[in-house]
C-alpha positions in Angstrom: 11.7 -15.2 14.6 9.2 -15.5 12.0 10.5 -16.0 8.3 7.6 -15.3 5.7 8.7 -16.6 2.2 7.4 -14.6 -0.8 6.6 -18.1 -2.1 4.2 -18.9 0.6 3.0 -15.5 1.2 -0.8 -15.1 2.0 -2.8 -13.3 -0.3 -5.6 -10.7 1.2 -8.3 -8.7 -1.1 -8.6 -5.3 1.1 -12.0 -3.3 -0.4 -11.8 -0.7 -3.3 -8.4 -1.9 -4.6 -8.7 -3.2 -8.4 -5.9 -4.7 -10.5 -4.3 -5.0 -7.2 -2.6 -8.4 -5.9 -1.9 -8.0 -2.2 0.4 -10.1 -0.1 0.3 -10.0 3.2 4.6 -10.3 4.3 4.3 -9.8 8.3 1.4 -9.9 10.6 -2.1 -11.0 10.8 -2.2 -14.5 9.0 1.2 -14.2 7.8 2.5 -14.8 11.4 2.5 -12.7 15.2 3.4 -8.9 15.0 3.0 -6.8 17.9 2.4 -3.7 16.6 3.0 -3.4 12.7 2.1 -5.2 9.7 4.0 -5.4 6.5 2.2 -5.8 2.8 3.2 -5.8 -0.7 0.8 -5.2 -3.5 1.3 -5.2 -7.5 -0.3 -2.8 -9.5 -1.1 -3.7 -13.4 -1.2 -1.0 -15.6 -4.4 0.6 -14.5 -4.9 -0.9 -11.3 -5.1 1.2 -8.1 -7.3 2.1 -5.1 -10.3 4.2 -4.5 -9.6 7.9 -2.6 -10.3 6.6 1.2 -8.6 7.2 4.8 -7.6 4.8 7.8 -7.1 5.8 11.3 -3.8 4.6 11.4 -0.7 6.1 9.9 0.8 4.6 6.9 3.8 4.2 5.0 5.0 3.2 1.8 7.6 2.3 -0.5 8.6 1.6 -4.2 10.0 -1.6 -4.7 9.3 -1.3 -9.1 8.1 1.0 -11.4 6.1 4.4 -10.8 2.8 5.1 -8.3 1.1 8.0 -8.2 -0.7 9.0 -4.9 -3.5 11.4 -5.1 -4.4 12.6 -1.8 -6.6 16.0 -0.7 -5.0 19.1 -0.2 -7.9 21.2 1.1 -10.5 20.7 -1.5 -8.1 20.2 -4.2 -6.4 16.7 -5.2 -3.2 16.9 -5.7 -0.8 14.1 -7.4 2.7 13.1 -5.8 4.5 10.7 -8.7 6.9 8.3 -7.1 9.9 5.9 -8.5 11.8 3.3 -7.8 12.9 3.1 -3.9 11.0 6.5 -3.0 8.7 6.3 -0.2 5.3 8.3 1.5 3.9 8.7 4.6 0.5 9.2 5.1 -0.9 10.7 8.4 -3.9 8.7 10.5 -7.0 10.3 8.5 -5.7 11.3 5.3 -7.1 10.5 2.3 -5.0 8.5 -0.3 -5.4 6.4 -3.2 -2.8 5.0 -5.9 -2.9 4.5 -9.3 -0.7 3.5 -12.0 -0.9 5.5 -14.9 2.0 3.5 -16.6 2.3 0.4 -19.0 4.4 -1.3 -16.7 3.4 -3.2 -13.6 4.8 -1.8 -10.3 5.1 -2.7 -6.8 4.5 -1.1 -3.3 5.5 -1.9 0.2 3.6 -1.1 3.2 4.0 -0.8 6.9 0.9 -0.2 8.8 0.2 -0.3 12.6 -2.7 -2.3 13.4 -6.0 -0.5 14.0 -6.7 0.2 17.7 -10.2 -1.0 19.0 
């Protein structure tokens, strides 16, 4: 078993995320995962990430406050709002960023599988 403390989590700074603090709760240097890789990230008022993709699938979860997602619907964007304990998957390849377009910090969980090489 491998017991990660919120305490002691590990920090990480992924690219084109700003007023973002990102702790790293399973996986990579937070301890041995075989296949998935847990992070939670705070969003201050403001904060968010830039409209990008990964090739892997991934999912999230409101821990606090409200995130909106803005992914592509075509050529469109289109904004999904989501509260407290409500939760998003995003497919391998899809375009996503988060904002939050609140005066009140908020908080995101996610579970990623790690990147094939």
């Amino acid at each position: 078993m491998n017991v990660t403390r919120y305490s002691g989590a590990p920090a990480y700074f992924p690219s084109n995320h700003e007023g973002m603090h990102c702790l790293r709760l399973q996986g990579h240097e937070a301890g041995p995962s075989d296949t998935v890789w847990l992070g939670l990230s705070h969003l201050l008022p403001g904060g968010g990430t830039t409209l990008d993709a990964s090739g892997v699938e991934k999912l999230y979860l409101v821990l606090e406050g409200e995130v909106t997602i803005v992914t592509e619907d075509g050529a469109q964007l289109r904004e999904h709002v989501l509260r407290q304990y409500d939760s998003a998957r995003l497919a391998p390849g899809e375009k996503r960023a988060l904002k939050n377009h609140t005066n009140h910090p908020a908080s995101i969980l996610l579970a990623m599988p790690y990147q094939s090489t």
